[in-house]
N, C-alpha and C positions, 0 to 999 in steps of 0.2 A: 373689299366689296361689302364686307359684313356691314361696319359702318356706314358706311352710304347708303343701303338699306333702309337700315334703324333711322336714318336722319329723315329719310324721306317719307318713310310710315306715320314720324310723329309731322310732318307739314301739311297740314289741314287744308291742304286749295293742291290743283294738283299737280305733278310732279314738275311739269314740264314750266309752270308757272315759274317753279323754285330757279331752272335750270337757264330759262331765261332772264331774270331780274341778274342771276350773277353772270350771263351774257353781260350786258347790257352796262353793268357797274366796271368790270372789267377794261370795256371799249372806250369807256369815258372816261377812264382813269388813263389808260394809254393816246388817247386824245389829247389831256391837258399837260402829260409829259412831253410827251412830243411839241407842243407848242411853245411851252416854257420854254424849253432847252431852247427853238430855233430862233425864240424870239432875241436874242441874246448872240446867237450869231457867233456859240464858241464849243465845245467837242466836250464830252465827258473826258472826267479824266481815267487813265486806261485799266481795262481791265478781262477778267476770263468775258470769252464768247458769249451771246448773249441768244434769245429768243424773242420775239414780240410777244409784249404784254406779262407775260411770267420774267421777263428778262436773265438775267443770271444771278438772282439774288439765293436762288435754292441752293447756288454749289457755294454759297455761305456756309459749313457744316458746324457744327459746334464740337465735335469730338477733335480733340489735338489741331484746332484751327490756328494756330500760332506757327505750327510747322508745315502747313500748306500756304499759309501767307508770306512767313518769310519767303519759301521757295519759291513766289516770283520773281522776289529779286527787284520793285519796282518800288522806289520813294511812296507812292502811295496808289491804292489798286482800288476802285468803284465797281461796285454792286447795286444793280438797283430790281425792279421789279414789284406787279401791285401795286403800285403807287408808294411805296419805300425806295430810300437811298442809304446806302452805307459807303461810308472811306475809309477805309485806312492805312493808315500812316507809319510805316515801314524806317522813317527815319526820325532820327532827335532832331534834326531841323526844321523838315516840316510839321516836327508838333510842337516846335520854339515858335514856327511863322503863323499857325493855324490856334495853338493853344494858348499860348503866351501873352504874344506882341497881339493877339487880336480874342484877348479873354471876353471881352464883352459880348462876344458875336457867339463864343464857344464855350460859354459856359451854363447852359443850359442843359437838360439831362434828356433822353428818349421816353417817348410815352409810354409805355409799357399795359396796353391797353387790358390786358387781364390783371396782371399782379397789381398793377400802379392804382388806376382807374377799380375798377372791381373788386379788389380784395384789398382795396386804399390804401397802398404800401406809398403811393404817390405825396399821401401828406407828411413824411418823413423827409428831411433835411435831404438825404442822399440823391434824393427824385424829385424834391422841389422843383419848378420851374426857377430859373435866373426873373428875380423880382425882389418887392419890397416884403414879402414874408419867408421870402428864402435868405435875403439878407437880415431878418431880425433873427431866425432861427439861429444862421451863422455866427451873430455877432452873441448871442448865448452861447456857445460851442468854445469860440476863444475864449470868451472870460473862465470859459469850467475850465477849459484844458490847455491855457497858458504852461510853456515848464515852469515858470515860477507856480502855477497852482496847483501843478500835478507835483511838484516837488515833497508838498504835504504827504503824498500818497505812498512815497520809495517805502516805508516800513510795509505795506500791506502786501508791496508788491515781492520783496525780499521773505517776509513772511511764509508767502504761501508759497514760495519757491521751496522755501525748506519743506513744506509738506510734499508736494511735487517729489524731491529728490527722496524723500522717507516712504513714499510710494513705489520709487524705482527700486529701494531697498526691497522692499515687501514682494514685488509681483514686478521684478521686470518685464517679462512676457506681455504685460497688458498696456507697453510705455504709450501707446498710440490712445487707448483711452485713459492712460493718467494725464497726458497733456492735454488732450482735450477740457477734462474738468479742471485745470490750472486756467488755461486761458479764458475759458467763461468764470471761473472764480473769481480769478482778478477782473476782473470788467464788472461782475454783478456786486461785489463787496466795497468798491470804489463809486460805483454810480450810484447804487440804492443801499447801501449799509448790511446788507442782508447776510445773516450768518447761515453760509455753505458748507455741509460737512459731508455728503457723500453725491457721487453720480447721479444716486436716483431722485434728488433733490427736487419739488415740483417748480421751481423756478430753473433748475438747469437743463431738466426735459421740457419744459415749455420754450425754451430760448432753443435748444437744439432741434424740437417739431418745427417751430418759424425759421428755421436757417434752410433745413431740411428742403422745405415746400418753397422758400425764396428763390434758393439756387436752381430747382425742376424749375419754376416758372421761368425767372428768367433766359433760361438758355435758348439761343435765337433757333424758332423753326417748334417750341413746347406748344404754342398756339395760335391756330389760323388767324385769332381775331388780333392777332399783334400784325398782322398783315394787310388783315382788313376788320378794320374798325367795326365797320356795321353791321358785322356778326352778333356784337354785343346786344345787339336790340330783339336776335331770333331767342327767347329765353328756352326753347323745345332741346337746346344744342346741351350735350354733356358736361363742355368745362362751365355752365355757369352753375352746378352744384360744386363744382371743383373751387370757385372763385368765391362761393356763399361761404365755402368752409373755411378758406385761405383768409377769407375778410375777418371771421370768430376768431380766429385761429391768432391773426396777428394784432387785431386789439386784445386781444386776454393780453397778449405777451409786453405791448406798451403800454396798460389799465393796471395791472395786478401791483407787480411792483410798485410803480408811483402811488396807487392807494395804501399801500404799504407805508412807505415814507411820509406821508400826510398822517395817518393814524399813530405812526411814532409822532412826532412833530406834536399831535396833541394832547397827547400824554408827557411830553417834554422827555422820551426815551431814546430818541433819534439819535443814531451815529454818524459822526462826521460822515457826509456824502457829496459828491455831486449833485445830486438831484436835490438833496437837502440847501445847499451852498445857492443851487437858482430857483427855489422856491421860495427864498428867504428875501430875496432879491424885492424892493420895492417898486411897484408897476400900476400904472396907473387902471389897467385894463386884464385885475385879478384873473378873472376865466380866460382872457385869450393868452396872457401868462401862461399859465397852468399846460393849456393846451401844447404850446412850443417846448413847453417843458418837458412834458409829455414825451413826444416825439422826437425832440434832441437827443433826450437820455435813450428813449429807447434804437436808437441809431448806433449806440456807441457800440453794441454786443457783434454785431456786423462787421463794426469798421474796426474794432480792437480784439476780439476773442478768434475772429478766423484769420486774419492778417498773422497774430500770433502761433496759432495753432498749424499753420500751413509752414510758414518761417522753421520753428522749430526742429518740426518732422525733414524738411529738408537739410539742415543740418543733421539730424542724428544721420538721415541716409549717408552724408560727403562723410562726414567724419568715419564711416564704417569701411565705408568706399576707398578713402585718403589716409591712410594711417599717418605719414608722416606730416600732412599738415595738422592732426588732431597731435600728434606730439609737438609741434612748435608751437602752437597753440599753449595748449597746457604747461610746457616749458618756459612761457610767459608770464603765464599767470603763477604759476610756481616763486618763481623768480621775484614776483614784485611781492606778494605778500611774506612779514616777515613774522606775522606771527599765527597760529592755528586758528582759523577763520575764516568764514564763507567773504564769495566775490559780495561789493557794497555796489549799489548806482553810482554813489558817486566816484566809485574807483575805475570809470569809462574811458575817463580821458588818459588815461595810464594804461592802458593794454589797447595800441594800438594793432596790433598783429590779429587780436580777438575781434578787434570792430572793422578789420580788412574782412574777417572769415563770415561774418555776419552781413557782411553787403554784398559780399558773394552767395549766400544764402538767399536774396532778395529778390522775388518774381513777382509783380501784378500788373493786371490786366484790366484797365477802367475804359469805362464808355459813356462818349459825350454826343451832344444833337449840338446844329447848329440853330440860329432862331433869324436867321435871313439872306438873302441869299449873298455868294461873297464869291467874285472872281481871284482865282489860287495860281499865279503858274500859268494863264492863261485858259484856266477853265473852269467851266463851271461848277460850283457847289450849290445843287438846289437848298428850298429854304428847307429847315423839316431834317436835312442829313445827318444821319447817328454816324457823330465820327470816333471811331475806334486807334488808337495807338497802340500800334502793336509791340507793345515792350519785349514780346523775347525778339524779335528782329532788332531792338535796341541792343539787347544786351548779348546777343550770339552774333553780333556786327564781325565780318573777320577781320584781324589785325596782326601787324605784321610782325607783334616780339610773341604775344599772347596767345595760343589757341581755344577760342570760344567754347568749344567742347569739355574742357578739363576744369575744373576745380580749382583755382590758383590765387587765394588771396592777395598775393603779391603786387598781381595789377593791381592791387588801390593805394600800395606802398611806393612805388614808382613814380616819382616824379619827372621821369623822363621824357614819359608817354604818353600821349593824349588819350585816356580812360576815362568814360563816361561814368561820375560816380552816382550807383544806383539809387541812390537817397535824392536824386532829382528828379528819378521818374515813378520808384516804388510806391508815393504816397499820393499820385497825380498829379495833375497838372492846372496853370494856373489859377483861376480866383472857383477851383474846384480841389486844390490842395486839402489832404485828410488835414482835419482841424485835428485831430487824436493823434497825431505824428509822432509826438514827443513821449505822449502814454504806453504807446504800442514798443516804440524804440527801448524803453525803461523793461519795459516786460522784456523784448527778448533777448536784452544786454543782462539780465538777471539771471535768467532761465539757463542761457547759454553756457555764459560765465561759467556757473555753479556745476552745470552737468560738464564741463571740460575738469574742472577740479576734482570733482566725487569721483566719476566713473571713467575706466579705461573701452571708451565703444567702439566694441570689434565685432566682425560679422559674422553668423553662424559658418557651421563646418564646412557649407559649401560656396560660401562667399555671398557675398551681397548684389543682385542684379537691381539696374536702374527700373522701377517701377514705372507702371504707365502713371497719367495723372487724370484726375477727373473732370468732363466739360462742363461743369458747373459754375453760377459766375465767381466763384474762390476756387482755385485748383487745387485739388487736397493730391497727394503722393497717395495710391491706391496702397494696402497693408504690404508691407517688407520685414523681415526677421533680425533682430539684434542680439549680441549679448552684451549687457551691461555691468563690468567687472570692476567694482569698489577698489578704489585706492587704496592703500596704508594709511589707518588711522580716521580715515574718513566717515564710515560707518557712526562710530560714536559720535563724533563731532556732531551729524546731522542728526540724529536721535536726542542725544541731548539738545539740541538745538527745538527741536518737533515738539517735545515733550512741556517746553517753555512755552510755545506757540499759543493764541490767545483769538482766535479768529472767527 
């Protein structure tokens, strides 16, 4: 009530004016649904109970939505209300029929009408509309982060791993913020050149404020005007000082950097980079160049530094969780190297039991619009629908050797079994595939690797409970307890190794 109050003291004409224009917008909105749909002469497709006008898009919740959607139990469950639609897609089939085989139609992103629009997160590759400048953005993205181009990178990425594990030496207790500043390390030292040496770095607390305020915006239900657009125009309303500051907030974080790399550049000081690699680039149309450039690179700390950083931490939880797969594991890697020596990138293909335990480590949850309208199944998908794939419903599917619940790298070893492997839906789905796939992959085949060799990770005295995880649009593992117990011999190895380091 407080709020509703405050809103109505500050609307200058009076109250009841305010109470009826959103009469009035709401009627009309459930007016042209209603007609769409009938005109069409086919049923939504199925889902929780509904209301006129607010429909059932509210029991959309954002807190652990993944396990109130699988529990329908329905290939795909619609939510609509306000004049929004949401689907999602419960099975790997229906997002091979919807994602796939009909990318053209699904590969456009949701409006995001505060963060996108307002706080112009919208001009970044991730939010592009499917178009001719989402496609040049894209086709910058491949040339940086082809494997063959990231392959340049495995020293920086191995590098700072050893700093990573000479951290875990120092202050195990703080592993959850030593990975943290690994995964935006590598990400900020690969794109822009930038020499990172502690947490309180102003480029790693600006990249971590932008993650921070990205994840609160976009989680579905943060803001009314993602619901109703035409909020945006009352500027009396609170989130548009919320959206003033998120808009500073996230050019500093794609401006700073890049003018960084340009003033190396002109001094002729520049370190191999990414952003150096497409600014070099010849372009007939220098400024709008620049621009894409801009906002590709600054895409990458998103799509490679939290993928990483989320990956990881659920591994150290299984491995604390699973002793004896962290012993097979290690028992692997043991075995293959024969001389005293950290895991290399390209020693991947050689520790297959390690790249099972890593795909079993592998949860994301991406969300698409669609951009016209398309009969599914016999039903309608109006135009406008954010369709969501619900990957843990992929990946907690029950099956009949495997239990979904447990920990079992095994499933990706099996060729027995029809096991969906995660690396087809981890990095999204068709012509919306992470272009940084193979960067992300190198980092946590690095990271992994090397913490199964160094450390024996066991759980403190009272064992390890599965944490909750966070409804933000990356799911962080909420804080959990480790202990990390140095191998024989290992210690030194990585100190000497750290002490070499050049970064």
């Amino acid at each position: 009530m407080k709020s509703s109050t405050t809103i109505l003291n500050l609307w200058p004409f009076p109250s009841t004016w305010l109470i009826t224009i959103l009469f009035c917008l709401l009627t009309l909105t459930l007016l042209f649904l209603t007609v769409n749909a009938s005109k069409h002469g086919l049923s939504k497709a199925p889902g929780p109970p509904s209301f006129p006008i607010i429909g059932n898009i509210w029991r959309l919740k954002p807190k652990s939505a993944w396990f109130e959607l699988t529990r329908l139990k329905e290939r795909y469950v619609y939510f609509h209300g306000l004049g929004n639609s949401v689907l999602v897609l419960n099975s790997m089939d229906a997002i091979k029929d919807l994602l796939e085989k009909r990318s053209n139609k699904y590969s456009n992103r949701p409006v995001f009408t505060v963060v996108g629009t307002m706080m112009g997160l919208g001009q970044s590759m991730p939010l592009l509309p499917y178009g001719p400048e989402w496609r040049a953005s894209r086709k910058l993205a491949h040339v940086a982060l082809s494997p063959a181009a990231v392959a340049k990178y495995h020293h920086v990425q191995e590098d700072l791993t050893v700093l990573l594990l000479r951290d875990f030496l120092d202050n195990p207790q703080e592993f959850f913020s030593h990975v943290r500043l690994a995964a935006g390390r590598i990400i900020l030292v690969i794109t822009y050149g930038l020499s990172i040496q502690s947490a309180d770095n102003n480029y790693i607390t600006d990249a971590e404020d932008t993650m921070q305020m990205i994840g609160e915006s976009t989680v579905p239900g943060a803001f009314l005007a993602d619901l109703l657009p035409i909020l945006k125009h009352f500027t009396f309303l609170p989130f548009h000082k919320t959206a003033a500051k998120g808009r500073e907030t996230i050019e500093n974080f794609v401006s700073r950097p890049l003018l960084h790399v340009k003033h190396e550049m002109a001094s002729e000081k520049a370190p191999e980079s990414l952003t150096r690699d497409l600014l070099e680039q010849e372009n007939e149309d220098e400024r709008q160049h620049e621009y894409r450039v801009k906002w590709t690179s600054g895409a990458l700390y998103g799509a490679g530094a939290e993928t990483t950083y989320t990956t990881v931490l659920v591994f150290i939880l299984a491995m604390a969780m699973y002793p004896e797969v962290q012993k097979k594991a290690f028992s692997e890697v043991k075995a293959y190297l024969s001389t005293p020596r950290l895991v290399r990138i390209i020693d991947h293909h050689n520790l297959p039991y390690v790249a099972a335990v890593i795909k079993e480590c592998l949860r994301w949850h991406p969300a698409l619009p669609l951009t016209e309208d398309d009969i599914y199944n016999n039903y309608l998908i109006p135009r406008g629908t954010v369709v969501i794939p619900n990957v843990w419903a992929i990946a907690f599917a029950p099956h009949p050797q495997y239990d979904p619940q447990e920990f079992i790298p095994e499933r990706f070893l099996d060729k027995t079994h029809n096991v969906i492997d995660p690396l087809t839906y981890a990095f999204g789905f068709g012509k919306r595939v992470c272009p940084g796939k193979a960067l992300a992959e190198n980092s946590v085949f690095a990271i992994i690797a090397n913490l199964l060799l160094t450390f024996d990770i066991q759980p403190p005295g009272g064992g390890v409970h599965p944490p909750n995880f966070g409804p933000n649009l990356v799911s962080y593992p909420e804080p959990f307890k480790c202990r990390f117990i140095p191998r024989p011999g290992m210690e030194q190895l990585v100190r000497t190794m750290a002490a070499e380091v050049d970064i």
